[in-house]
C-alpha positions in Angstrom: 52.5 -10.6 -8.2 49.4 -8.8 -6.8 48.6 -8.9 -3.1 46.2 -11.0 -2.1 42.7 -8.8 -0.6 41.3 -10.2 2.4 36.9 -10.0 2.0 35.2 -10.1 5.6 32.9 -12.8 6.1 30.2 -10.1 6.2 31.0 -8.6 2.5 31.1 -12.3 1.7 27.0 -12.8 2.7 26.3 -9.2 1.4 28.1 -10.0 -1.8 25.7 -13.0 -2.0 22.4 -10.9 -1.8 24.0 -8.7 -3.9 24.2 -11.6 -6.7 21.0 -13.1 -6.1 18.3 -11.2 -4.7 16.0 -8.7 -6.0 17.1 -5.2 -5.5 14.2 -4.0 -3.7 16.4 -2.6 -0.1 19.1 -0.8 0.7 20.0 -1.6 4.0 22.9 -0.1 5.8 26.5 -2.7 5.3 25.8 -4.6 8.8 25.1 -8.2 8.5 23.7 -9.7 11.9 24.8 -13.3 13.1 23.7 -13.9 16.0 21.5 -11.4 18.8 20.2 -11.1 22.2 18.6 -8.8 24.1 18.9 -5.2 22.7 22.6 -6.4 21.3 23.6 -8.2 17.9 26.9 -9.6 16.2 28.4 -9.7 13.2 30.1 -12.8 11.5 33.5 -11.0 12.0 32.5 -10.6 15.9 31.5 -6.5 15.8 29.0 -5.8 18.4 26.3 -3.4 17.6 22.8 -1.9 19.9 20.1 -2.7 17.8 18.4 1.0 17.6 15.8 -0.2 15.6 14.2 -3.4 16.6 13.2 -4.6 13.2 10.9 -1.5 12.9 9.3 -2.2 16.1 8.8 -5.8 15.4 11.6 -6.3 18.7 9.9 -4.9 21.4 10.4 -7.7 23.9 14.3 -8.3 22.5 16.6 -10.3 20.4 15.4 -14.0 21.1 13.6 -13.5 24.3 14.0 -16.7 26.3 10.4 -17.2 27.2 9.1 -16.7 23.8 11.9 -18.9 22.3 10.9 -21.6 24.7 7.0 -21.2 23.9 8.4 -21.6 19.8 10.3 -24.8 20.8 7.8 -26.2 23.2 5.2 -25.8 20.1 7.4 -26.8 17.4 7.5 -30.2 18.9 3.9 -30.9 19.0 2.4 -29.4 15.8 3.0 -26.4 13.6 0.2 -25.8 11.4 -3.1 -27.5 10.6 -4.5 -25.0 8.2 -8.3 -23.2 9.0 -9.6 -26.2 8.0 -9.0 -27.7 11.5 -8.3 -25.9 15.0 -6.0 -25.7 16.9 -5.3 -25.8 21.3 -3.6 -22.5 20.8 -5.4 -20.0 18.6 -8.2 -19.9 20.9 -6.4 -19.4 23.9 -4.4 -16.1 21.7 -7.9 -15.0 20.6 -8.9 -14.8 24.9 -5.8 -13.2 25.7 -6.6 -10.2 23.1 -9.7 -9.7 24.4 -8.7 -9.6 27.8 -6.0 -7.3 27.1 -7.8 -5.6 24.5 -11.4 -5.4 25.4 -12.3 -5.8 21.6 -14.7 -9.2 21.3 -13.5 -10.3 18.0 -10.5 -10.5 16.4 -9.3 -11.9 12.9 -5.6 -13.3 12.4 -3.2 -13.0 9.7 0.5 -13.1 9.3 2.3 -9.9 8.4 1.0 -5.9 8.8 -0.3 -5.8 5.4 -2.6 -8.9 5.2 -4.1 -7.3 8.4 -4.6 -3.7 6.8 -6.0 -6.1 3.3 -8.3 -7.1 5.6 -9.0 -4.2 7.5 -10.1 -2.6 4.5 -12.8 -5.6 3.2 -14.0 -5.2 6.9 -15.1 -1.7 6.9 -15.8 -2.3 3.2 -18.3 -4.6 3.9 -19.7 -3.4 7.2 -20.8 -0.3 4.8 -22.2 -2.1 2.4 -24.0 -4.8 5.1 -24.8 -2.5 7.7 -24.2 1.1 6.7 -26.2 1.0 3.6 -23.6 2.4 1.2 -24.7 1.7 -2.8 -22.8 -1.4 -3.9 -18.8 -0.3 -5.0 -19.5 2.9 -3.9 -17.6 2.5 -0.9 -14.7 5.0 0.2 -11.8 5.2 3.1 -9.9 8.3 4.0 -6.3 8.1 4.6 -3.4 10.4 5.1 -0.7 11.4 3.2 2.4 10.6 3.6 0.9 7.0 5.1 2.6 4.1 5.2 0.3 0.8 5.8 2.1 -1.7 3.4 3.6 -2.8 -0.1 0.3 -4.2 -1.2 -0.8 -2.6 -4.8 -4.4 -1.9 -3.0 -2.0 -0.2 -0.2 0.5 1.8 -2.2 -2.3 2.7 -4.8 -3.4 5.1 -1.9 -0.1 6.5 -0.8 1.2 9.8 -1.8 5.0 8.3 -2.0 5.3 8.4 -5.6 8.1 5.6 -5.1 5.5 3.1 -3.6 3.5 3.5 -6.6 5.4 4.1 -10.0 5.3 1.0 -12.1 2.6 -0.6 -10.2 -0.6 0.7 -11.6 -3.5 0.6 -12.3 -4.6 1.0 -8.8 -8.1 0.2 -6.5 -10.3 2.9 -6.4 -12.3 4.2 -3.1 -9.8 6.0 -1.7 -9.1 9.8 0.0 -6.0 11.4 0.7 -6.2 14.5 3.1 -3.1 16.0 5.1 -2.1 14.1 8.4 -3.2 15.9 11.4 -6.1 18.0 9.9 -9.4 17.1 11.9 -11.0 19.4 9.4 -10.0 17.9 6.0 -11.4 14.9 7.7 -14.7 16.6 8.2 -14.9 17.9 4.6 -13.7 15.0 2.8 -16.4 12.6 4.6 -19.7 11.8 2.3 -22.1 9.9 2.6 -20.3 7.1 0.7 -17.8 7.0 3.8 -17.0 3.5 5.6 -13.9 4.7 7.4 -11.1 6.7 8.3 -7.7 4.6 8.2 -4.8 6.1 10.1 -1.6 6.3 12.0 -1.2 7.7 15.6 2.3 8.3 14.8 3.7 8.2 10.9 6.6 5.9 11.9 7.7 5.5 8.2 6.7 9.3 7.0 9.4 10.2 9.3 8.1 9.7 13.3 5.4 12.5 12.5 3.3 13.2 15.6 0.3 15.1 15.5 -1.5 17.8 17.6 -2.6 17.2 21.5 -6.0 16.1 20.5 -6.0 14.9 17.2 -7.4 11.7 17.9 -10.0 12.9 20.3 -11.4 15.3 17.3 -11.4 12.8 14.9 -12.8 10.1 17.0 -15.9 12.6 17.7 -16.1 13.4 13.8 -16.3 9.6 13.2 -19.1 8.8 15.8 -20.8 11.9 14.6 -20.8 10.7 11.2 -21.3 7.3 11.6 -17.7 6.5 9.9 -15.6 3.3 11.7 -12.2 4.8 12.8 -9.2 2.1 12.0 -5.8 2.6 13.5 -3.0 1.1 12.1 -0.8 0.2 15.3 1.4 -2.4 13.4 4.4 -0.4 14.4 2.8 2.0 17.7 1.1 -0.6 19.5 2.3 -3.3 21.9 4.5 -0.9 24.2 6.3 1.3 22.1 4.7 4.3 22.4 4.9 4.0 26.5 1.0 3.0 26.6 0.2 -0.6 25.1 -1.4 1.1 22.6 -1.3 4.8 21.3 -4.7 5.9 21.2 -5.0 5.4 25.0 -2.7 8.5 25.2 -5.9 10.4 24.2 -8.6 8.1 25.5 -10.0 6.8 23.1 -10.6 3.8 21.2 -10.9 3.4 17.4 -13.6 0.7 16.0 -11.1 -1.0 14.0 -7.7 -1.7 15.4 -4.6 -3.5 13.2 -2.1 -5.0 15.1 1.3 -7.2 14.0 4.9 -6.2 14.4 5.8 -7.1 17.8 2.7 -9.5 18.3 4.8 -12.1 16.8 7.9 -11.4 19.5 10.5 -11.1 16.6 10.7 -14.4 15.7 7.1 -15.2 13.7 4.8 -12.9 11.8 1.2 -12.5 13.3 -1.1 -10.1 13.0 -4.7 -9.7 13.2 -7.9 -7.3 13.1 -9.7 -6.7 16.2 -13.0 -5.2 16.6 -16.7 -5.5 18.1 -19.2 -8.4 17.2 -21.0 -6.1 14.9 -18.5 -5.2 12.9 -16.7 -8.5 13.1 -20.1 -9.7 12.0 -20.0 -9.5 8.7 -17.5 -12.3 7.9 -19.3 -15.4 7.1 -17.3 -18.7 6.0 -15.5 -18.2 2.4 -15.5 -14.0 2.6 -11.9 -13.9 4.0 -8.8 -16.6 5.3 -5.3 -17.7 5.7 -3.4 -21.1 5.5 -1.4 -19.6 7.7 -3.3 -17.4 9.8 -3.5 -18.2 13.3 -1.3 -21.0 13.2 -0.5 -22.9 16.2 3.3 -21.9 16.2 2.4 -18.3 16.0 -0.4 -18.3 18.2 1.6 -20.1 20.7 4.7 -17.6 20.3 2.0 -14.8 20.1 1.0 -15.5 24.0 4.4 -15.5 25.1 5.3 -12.3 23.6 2.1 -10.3 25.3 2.9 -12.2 28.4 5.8 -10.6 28.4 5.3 -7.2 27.6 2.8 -7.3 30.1 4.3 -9.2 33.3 8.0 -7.0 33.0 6.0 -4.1 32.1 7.7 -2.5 28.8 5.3 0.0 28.1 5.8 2.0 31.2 9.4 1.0 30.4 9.0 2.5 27.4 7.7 5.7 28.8 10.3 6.1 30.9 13.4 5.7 29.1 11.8 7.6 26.4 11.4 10.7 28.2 14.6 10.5 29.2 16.2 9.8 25.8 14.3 12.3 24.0 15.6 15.1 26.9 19.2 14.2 26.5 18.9 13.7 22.4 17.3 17.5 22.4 19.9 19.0 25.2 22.9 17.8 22.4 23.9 21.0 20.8 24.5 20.2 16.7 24.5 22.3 13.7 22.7 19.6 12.2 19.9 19.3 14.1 16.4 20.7 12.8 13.7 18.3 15.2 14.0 15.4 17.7 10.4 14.4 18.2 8.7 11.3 19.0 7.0 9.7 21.8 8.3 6.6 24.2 10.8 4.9 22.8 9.6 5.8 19.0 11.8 8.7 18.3 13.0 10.7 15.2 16.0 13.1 14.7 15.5 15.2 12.0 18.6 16.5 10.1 18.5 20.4 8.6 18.6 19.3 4.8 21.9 21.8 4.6 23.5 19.4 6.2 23.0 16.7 3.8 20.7 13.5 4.2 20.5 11.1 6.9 22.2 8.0 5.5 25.4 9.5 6.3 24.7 9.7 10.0 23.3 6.5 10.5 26.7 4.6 8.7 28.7 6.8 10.9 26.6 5.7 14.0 27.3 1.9 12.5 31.0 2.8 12.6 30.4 3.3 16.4 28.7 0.4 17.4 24.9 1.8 17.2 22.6 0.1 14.4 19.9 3.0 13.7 17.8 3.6 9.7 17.1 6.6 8.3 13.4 7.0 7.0 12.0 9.8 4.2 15.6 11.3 3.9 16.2 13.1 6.5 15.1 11.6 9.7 17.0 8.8 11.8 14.5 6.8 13.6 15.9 5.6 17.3 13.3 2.7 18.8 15.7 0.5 20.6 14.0 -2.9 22.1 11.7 -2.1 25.3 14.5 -3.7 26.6 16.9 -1.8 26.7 18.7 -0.8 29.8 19.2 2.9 30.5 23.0 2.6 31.3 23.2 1.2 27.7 21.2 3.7 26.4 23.7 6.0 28.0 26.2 4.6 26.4 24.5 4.8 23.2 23.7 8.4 23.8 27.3 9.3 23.9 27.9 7.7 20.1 25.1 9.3 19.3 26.0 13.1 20.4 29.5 12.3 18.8 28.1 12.2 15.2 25.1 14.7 15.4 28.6 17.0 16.7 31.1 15.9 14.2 
């Protein structure tokens, strides 16, 4: 008589999504019960450090008490009304960006790429409205190697040939030049130009960080050319980069900026468009909306989670265990080490291709208690929530040298 085989509790769950869902992800063999803090569980009890934060959408933690309290308070007086009605709370989110911000005006959504979508019909229309640009003439330069969403308007201009195949025919109006070339910006701009949409950091290409400068040369070229700079911060902003946003590491502001991720704490998905009253201007009731857009729920969580980034200060946090992570992650000595770049706690470790992919790496690291993703192949991305303590991050460190040494 054959043995019986014992199945974990986690295969069991992964066996399920295995059966049922789409196969459109392949994450790493973890399944996550419960969390807190930087830390999460599985259903068989395995404690892991959450190196990844939900792609930045963690900043503030696993279930950070004050923003759970802020989704229970507000779950128990009303959830959603809809944009046909307001609200006490969207308001009071819409102050606090501006405060924090300086932008006057600010549009809400739900996840990152409803905020790009709408990005992009905001500097669409402010040419058309204010620019002057020829009706559907209308063009936005990105980058290659982007990532902004899974929208087909979004991965119709992406140069990840994954994103796209199957999903064609795709929007027109868009330019692809290389990321970090100020002057493939300049030569690409005509005077059919509305914008320049862009990443300070290509979190998804694989933690790519440009030049000293970049954004200072571009932000000129812009101005000069009367072109709208958006920045994409859905991942860069809100802390992790060490500033609250990443442009202020070069002084500059952009016209446009997209924001999301961590604005919803890691419990709701928010995100918005901010920008001035000019630009913002062109909305008028019926061009653009949301059920769900700045719901009360969200926009209640939404405050909690800046008030907390702010009041225990996790950007400078940020900055500081960053540099200190990124100085122990480059003084481990590994065959299989080609790059460790980043900045704050946004950081990538690039493995030499002769050593094989990344994927490898990251289940070994899962093996030792440390949750981390490999993105485009070859890179491990480490962006632990803001968080995190160092001694922990120690800790971590240790695991961490252990594989890239193996």
């Amino acid at each position: 008589m054959a043995a019986s085989v014992s199945v974990s509790t986690s295969q069991r769950h992964i066996d399920l999504e295995l059966k049922y869902g789409a196969n459109n992800y392949l994450p790493l063999p973890v399944v996550i019960e419960r969390a807190e803090g930087p830390w999460v569980w599985d259903p068989d009890g395995k404690k892991y450090l959450d190196m990844l934060s939900a792609y930045s959408a963690l900043n503030q933690g696993h279930r950070h008490p004050r923003i759970i309290d802020a989704l229970k308070n507000q779950a128990d007086q009303v959830t959603l009304v809809s944009r046909a009605f307001h609200s006490t709370q969207m308001g009071r989110l819409l102050e606090l960006l501006t405060t924090l911000t300086g932008y006057p005006k600010t549009l809400l959504m739900n996840t990152g790429a409803e905020a790009v979508e709408t990005a992009l019909k905001t500097v669409r229309k402010w040419g058309y409205k204010v620019k002057g640009v020829p009706a559907d003439q209308a063009e936005i330069i990105v980058c290659r190697n982007n990532f902004h969403g899974r929208t087909t308007t979004i991965v119709g201009f992406s140069s990840e040939e994954q994103y796209r195949d199957g999903f064609g025919p795709f929007a027109p109006g868009f330019k692809l030049i290389d990321y970090g070339d100020s002057e493939a910006l300049e030569h690409a701009i005509t005077p059919h130009t509305v914008a320049f949409l862009v990443e300070p950091i290509q979190g998804e290409g694989g933690i790519i960080v440009p030049s000293a400068g970049y954004l200072q040369r571009v932000r000129e070229i812009c101005t000069r050319h009367n072109v709208l700079l958006a920045l994409d911060e859905i991942q860069t902003g809100l802390g992790r980069t060490g500033k609250l946003f990443a442009f202020e590491h070069e002084d500059i502001r952009p016209d446009v900026l997209i924001v999301g991720k961590a604005l919803g704490g890691g419990v709701l998905p928010i995100s918005g468009v901010l920008s001035s009253e000019e630009i913002m201007g062109v909305f008028k009731p019926g061009d653009h909306g949301s059920t769900f857009g700045g719901n009360p729920l969200a926009c209640a969580v939404a405050r909690a989670s800046l008030a907390v980034l702010v009041e225990e200060k996790l950007p400078e946090r940020a900055a500081r265990l960053g540099k200190f992570m990124m100085k122990e992650l480059r003084a481990i000595e590994s065959k299989h080490v080609a790059d460790v770049r980043g900045v704050g706690l946004l950081i990538g470790v690039e493995i030499k291709v002769s050593s094989g992919p990344a994927r490898p790496f990251c289940e070994r690291l899962r093996d030792l208690g440390i949750l981390a993703k490999e993105t485009h192949g070859q890179v491990i991305r480490f962006a632990p929530p803001l968080v995190v303590r160092k001694r922990e991050l120690k800790w971590a460190l240790e695991q961490i040298a252990a594989v890239l040494q193996d």
